[in-house]
C-alpha positions in Angstrom: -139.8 76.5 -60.6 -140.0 78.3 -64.1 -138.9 76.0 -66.7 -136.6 77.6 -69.1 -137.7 75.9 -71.7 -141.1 77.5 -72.1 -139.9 81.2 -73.1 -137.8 79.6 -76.1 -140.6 77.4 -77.3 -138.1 74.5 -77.2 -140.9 72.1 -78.3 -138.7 68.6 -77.8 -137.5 69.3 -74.5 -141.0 70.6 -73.8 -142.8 67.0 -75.2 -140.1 65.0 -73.1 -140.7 67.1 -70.2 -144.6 66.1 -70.4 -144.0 62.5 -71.4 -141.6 61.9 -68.1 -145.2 63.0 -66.2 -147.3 60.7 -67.8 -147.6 56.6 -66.5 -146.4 54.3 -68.6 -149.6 53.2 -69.8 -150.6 56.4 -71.1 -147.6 57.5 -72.2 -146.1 57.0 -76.7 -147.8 53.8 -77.9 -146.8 53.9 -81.6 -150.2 53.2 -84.2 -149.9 53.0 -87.6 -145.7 52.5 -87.0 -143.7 49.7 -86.1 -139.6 51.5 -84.6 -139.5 54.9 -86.6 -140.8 57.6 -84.4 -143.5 59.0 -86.5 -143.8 63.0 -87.5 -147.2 63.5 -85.3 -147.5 62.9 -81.4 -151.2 62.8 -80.4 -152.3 63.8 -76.7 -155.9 62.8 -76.3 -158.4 60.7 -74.3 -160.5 57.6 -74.5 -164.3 59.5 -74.1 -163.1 62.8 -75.4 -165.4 63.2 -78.4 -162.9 66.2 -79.7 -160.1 63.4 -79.5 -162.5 61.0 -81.5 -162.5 63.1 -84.5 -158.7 63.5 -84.5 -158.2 60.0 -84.0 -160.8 59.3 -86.8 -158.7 61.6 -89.4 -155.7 60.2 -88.8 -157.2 56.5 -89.1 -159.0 57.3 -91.9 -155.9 58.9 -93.7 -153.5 56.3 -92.3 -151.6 58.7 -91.0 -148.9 56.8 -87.9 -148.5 59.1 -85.1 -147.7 58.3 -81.3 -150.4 58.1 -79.2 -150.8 59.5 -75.4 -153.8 58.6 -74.1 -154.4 60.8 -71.1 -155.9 60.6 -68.0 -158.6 63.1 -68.0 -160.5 62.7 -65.0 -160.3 63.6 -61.6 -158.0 60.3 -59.5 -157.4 60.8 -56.1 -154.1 61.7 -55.5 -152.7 62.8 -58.4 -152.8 65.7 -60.8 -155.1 64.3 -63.8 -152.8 64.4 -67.2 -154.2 67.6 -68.5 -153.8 70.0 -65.4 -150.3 68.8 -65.4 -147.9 72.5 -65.7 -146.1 70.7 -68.0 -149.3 69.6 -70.5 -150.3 73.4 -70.3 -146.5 74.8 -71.8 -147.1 72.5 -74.6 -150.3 73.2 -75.3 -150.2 77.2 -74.8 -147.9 77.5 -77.6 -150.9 76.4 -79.6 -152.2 79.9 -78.8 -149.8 82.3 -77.8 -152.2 84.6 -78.0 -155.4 83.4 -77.4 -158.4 84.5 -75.5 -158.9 82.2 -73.4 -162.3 80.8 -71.7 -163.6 82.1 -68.8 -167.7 81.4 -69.1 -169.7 78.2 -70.3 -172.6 77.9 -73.1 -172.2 74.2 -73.2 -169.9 74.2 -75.8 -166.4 73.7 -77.1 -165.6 75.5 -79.9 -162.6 77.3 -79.3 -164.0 79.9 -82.0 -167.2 80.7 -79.7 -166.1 80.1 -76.5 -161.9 81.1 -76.2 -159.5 78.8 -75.9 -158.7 76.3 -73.0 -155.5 75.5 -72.0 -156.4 72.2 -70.4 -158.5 70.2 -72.3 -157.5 67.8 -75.1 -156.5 67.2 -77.7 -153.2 68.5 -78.8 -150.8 68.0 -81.9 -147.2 68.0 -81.8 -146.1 68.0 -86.0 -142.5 67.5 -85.4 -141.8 68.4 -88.7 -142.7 71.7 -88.5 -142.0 72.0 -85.1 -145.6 72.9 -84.2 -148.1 72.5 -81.8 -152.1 72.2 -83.5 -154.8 72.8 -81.2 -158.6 72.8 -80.8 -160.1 69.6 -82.6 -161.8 71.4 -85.9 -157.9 73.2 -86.3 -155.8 69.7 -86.1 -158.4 67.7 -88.8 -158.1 70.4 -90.8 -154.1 70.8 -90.8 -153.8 66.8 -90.8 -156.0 66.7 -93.8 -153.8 69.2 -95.6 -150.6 68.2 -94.4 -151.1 64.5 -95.6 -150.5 64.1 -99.2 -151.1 60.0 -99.5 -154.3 59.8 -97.7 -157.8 60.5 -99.2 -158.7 64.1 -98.9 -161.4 64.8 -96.3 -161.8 68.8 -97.1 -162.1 68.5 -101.1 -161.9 72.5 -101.9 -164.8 72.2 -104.6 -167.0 71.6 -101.4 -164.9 72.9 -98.5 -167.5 75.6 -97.9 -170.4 73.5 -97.7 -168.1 71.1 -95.6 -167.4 73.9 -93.2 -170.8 75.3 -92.5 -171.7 71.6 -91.4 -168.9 71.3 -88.7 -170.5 74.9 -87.0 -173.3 72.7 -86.9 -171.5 70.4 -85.1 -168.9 72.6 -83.0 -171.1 74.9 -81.9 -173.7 72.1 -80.2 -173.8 71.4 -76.4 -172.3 68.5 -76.1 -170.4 69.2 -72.9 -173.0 70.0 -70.9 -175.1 66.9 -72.6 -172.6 65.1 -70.9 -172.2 66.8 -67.4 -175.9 68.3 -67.1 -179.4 66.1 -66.3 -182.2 66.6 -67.9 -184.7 67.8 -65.1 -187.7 66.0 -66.3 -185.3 62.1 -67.9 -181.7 62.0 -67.3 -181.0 59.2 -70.0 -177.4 59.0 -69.1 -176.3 55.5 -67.8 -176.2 55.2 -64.2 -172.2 54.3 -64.1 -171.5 57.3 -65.8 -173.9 59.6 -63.5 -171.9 58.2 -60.5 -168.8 58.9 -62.1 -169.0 63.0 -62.8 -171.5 64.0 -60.0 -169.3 66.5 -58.5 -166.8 66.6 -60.8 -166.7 70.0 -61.1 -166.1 70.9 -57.6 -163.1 68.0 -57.7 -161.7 69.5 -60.9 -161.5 73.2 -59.6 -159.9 71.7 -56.3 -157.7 70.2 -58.3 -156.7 73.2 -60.5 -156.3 75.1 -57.6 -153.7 72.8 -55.9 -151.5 72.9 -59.1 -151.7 76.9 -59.5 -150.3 76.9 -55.8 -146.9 75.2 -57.6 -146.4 77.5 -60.4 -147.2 80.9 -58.4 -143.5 82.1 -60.2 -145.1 81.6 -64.1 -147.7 84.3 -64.6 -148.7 82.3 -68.3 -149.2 79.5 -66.2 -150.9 81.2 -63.3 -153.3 83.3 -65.7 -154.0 79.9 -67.5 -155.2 78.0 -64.9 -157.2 81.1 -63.2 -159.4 81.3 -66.4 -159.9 77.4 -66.5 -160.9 77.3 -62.8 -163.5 80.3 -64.0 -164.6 78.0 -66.6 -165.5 75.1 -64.6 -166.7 77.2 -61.5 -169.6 78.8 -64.7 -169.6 74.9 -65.5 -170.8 73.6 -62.1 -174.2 76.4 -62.1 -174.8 76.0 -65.6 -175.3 72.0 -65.8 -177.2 72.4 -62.3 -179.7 74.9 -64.1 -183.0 72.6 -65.0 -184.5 75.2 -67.6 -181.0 75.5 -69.7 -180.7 72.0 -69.8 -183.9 71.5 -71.4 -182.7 74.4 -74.0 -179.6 72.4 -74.6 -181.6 69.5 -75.4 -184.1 71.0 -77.2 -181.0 72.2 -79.5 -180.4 68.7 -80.0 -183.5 68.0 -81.3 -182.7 71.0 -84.1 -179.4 69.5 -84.5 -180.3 66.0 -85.5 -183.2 67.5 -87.9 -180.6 69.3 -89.6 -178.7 66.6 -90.7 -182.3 64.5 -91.2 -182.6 67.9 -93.9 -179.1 67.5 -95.0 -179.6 63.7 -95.7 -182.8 64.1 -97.8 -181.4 66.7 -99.7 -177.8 64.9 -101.0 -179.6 61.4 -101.0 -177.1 59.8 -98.6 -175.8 57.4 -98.0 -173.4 60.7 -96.5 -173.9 64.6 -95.5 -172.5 65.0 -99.0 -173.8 62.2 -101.4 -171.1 59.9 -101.9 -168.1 61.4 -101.0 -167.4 60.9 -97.6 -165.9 64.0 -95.9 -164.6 65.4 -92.5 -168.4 66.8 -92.3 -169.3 63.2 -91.6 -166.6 62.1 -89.7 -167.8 65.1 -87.3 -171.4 64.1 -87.5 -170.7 60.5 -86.8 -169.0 61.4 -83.5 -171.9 63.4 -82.6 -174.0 60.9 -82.9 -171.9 58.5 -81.7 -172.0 60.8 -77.8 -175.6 61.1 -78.7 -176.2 57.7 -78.7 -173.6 57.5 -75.6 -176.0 59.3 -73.8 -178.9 57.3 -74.5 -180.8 60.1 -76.9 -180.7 57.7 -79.9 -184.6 58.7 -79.7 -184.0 61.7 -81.4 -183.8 59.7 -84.9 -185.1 56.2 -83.5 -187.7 55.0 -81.1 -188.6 58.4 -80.4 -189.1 61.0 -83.1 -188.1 58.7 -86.4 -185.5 60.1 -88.6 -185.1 57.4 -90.5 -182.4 58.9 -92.8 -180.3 59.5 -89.5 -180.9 56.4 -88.8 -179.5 54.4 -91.3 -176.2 57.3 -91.4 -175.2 56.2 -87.8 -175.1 52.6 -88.6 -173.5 53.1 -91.6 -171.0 55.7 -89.7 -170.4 53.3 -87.0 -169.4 50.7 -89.1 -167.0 52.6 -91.2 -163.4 50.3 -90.6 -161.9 53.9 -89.5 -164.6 54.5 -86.7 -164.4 51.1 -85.3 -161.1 51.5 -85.3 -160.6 55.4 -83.9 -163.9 55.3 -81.6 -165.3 51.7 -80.6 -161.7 50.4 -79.6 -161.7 53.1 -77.5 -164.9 52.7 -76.6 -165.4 48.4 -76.0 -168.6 48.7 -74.6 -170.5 51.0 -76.8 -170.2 48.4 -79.8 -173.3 46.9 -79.5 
């Protein structure tokens, strides 16, 4: 059934509406606050690198907000957390009038590649009564939005700062993640078993939902263009010669920010000052590493200026926080 809500962009009842949805475990644990409801709501997940950056802002910044951590895989037998109808109302308003995905480079940037209605993360400012998406967008608005904090996007360097994150948006790191390199798949086994297949399950499971909201053509032209997405998904990370491209982009990627180092003098992208530039490359990395491709700057081809940035990324209070609490295992 049509919820009423949608059309009037009744943000409240539309965040209450999602919350009900979600499990308890996932569902408005408070950080940085103690009773008060804080002004930003937060959906995002665990291994979602695009939720690691937000989460890394707001950490950084101090910034309370509550905190949704969804369920972003396929679970047998129910409708993963961003698929839900009521996840993709929220998050549409976002983008009223987007263009939304339909192919697959690899990617994510909503700027290259059209905007997805079911991916995370998403901002609710309930201030403004606003919804923030696409990662780059929601660092960007939390960094200006927060007057306390320290300021991430300094405007004597906010140029420089932004030509870095294209670096960064613009790199493969989804199909990294979901492709094998034809000639050494460095992923860890667990993870391999995990998403082999995934996107036939996903697209199963988009299609079951799309049979529930046949009376909401938003919805129904939403989830038609994400099932398009993850149908290009499935050939693209199956393809052995783009997966070599997509690492051999890597290898430019990481020797860009070896150039980038060398030429400010570290110990960040930008000399001293750390900026949202690093909090973006350090996530990078920090999927890189993930993935086992810490060869590309140790061990393999030496970078040595890389090197010494991820380690001193990593143990930035804000990351462990943000990213290795999320992420127990990877501390060591």
């Amino acid at each position: 059934m049509t919820d009423p809500t949608f059309g009037a962009k009744n943000i409240p009842a539309l965040v209450s509406a999602l919350n009900m949805r979600l499990t308890e475990d996932a569902r408005g644990q408070l950080i940085g606050a103690s009773t008060v409801a804080p002004r930003f709501e937060l959906y995002h997940a665990g291994f979602s690198i695009c939720s690691n950056k937000v989460r890394c802002v707001l950490t950084e910044k101090r910034i309370p907000f509550t905190s949704h951590a969804m369920q972003i895989g396929p679970v047998e037998g129910r409708i993963q957390d961003n698929y839900l109808p009521e996840y993709l109302r929220l998050r549409m308003l976002g983008q009223p009038d987007a263009s939304y995905v339909g192919g697959y480079s690899g990617a994510s940037s909503m700027a290259t590649e059209g905007f997805d209605p079911a991916v995370v993360p998403t901002l609710i400012d309930h201030a403004k009564e606003r919804v923030v998406v696409d990662s780059r967008a929601i660092c960007l608005y939390l960094d200006q939005e927060d007057g306390e904090g320290p300021r991430l996007n300094p405007p004597d360097i906010a140029g420089d700062i932004s030509a870095q994150i294209d670096l960064i948006d613009r790199a493969p790191h989804v199909a990294l993640l979901y492709g094998a390199h034809p000639d050494n798949d460095t992923r860890p086994q667990p993870l391999i078993d995990t998403i082999t297949g995934i996107h036939a399950r996903k697209i199963a499971g988009l299609a079951e939902v799309l049979k529930d909201v046949a009376d909401e053509p938003a919805l129904v032209r939403a989830y038609a263009h994400k099932i398009a997405k993850e149908s290009a998904a499935a050939s693209f990370v199956a393809d052995g010669a783009k997966l070599r491209d997509v690492h051999a982009e890597f290898d430019s990627h990481v020797a860009a920010l070896e150039a980038q180092l060398k030429a400010s003098g570290g110990p960040w992208v930008f000399g001293e000052r750390y900026t949202l530039a690093d909090i973006m490359w350090t996530t990078s990395l920090f999927r890189l590493r993930l993935l086992g491709l810490q060869t590309l700057w140790a061990g393999g081809t030496e970078r040595p200026m890389v090197s010494d940035y991820i380690k001193t990324g990593m143990a930035r209070p804000s990351f462990g926080e943000a990213v290795l609490e999320w992420h127990p295992k990877a501390r060591s």
